[in-house]
C-alpha positions in Angstrom: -30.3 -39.0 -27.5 -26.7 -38.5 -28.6 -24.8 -35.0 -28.0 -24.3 -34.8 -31.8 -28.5 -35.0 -32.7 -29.2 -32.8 -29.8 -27.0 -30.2 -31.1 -28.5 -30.5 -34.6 -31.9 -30.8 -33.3 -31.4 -27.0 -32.1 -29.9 -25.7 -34.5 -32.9 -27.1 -37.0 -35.6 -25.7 -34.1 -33.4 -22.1 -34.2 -33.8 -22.4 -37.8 -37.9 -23.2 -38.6 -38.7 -20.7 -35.6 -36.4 -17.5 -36.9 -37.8 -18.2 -40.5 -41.1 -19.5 -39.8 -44.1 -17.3 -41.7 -41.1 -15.7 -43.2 -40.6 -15.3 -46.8 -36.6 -15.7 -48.3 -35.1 -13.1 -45.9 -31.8 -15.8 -45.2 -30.0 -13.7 -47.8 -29.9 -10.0 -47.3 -29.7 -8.7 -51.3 -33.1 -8.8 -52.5 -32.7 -9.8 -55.9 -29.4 -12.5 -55.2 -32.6 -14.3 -52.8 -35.0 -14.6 -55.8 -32.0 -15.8 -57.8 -31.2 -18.5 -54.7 -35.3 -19.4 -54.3 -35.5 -20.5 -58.1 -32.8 -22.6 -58.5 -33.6 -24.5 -55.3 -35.9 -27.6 -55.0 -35.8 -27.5 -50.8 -34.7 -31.2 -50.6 -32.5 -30.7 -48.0 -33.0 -28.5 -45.3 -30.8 -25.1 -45.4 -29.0 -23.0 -42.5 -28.3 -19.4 -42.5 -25.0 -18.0 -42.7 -25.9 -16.7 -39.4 -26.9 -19.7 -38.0 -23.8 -21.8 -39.0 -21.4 -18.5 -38.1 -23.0 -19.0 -34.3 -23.0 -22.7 -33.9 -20.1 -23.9 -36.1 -17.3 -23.1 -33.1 -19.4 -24.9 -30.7 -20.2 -28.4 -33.0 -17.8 -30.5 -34.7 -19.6 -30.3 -38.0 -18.3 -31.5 -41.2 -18.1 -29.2 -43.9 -18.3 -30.3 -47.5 -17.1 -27.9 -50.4 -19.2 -29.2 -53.6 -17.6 -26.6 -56.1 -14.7 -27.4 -58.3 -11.6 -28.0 -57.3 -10.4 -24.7 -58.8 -13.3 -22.9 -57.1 -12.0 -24.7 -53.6 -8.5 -23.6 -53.9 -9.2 -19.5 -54.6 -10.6 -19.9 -51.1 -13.1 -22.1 -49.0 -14.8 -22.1 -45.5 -12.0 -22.6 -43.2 -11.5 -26.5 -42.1 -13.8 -27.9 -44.8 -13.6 -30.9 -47.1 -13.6 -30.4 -50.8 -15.9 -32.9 -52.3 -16.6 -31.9 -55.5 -19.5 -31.8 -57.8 -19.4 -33.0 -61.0 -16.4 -36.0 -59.8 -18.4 -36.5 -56.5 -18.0 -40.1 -55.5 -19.2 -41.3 -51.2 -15.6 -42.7 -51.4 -14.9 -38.8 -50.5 -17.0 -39.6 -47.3 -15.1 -42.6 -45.5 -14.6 -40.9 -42.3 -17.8 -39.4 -42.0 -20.4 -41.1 -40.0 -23.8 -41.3 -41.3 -24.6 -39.7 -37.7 -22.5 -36.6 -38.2 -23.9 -33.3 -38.7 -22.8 -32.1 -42.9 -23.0 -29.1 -43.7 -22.8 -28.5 -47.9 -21.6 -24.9 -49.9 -21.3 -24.1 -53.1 -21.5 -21.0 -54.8 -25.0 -19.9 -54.0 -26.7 -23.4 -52.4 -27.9 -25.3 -55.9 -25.1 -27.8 -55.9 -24.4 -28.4 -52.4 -28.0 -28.8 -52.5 -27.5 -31.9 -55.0 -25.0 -33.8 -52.9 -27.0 -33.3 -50.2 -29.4 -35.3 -51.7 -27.1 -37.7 -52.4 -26.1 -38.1 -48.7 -29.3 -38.2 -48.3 -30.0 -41.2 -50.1 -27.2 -43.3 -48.7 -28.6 -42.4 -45.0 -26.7 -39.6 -43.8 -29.6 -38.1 -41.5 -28.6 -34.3 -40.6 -27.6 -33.1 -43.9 -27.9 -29.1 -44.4 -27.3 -27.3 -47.2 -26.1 -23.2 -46.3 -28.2 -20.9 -48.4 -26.8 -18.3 -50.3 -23.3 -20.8 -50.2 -20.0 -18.9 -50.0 -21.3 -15.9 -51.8 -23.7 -15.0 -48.6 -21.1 -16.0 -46.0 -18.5 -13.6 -47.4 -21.3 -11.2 -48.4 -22.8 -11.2 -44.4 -18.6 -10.7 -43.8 -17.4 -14.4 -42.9 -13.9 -15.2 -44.0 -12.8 -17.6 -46.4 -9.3 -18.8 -46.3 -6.4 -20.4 -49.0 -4.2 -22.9 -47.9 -3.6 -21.8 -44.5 -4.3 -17.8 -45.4 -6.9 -15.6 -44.7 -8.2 -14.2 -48.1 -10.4 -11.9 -49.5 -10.6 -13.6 -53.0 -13.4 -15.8 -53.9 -14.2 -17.6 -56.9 -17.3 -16.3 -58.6 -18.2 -19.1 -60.7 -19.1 -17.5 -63.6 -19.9 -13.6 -64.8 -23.5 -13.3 -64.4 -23.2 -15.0 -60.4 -20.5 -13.3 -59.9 -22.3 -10.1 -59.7 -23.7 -11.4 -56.4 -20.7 -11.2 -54.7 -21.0 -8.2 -53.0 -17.8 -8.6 -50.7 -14.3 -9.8 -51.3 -12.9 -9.9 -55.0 -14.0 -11.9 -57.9 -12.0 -14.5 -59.4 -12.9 -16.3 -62.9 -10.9 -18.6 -64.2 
């Protein structure tokens, strides 16, 4: 077995075992979780905040941004990819191997959970999509950065989502 499925492999077993029997307690706000459940179909399998926070400096995962270009440039997860979502294309994947370890964000998780399917589909096999998206990981205090900043600013999509950010400060167009 390769380094790189032995590492996911874990991280999927820390996953099902911390959340197994559980009910939606990956995001700590009650009512952002309900919000979360019922927009997601559960195609591709999610990671905590937590989770990725602990593993990500020990893996070489790839990170992929699915928001908007505007959303990616307020701030994103430090060292990740901006792919898009409504102009995504696999050209944006070239040096990703199919072997590699993705991790997807968005906003809250419905998005990233859409080009995960996607990669997916063209055989990309350890695919995870981080619940609660960028919203959680600055909401459970992770930073986001701009350019090569630190900020504190994060696009909130739109007004009603934006209420979920309970962290950091809102930007809207």
């Amino acid at each position: 077995m390769h380094l790189k499925q032995t590492i996911y492999l874990i991280a999927i077993f820390t996953i099902t075992m911390t959340h197994q029997g559980c009910s939606q307690t990956k995001i700590e706000n009650k009512v952002f979780a309900a919000a979360v459940a019922s927009l997601l179909s559960n195609t591709v399998e999610t990671i905590e905040v937590k989770t990725l926070r602990d593993t990500l400096s020990a893996t070489n995962w790839v990170l992929l941004d699915a928001r908007e270009k505007k959303e990616y440039e307020v701030s994103h997860l430090a060292n990740a990819q901006w792919v898009g979502y409504d102009t995504f294309t696999m050209d944006e994947l070239v040096d990703v191997d199919t072997e590699d370890t993705i991790v997807v964000y968005c906003s809250v998780g419905y998005r990233s959970e859409k080009i995960g399917e996607q990669l997916l589909a063209h055989g990309y096999q350890h695919v995870l999509n981080l619940y609660g998206g960028i919203f959680e990981w600055v909401n459970q205090g992770g930073t986001v950065v701009a350019g090569n900043s630190t900020t504190d600013k994060v696009h909130g999509y739109n007004k009603k989502w934006s209420t979920f950010l309970r962290k950091g400060t809102v930007v809207l167009d």
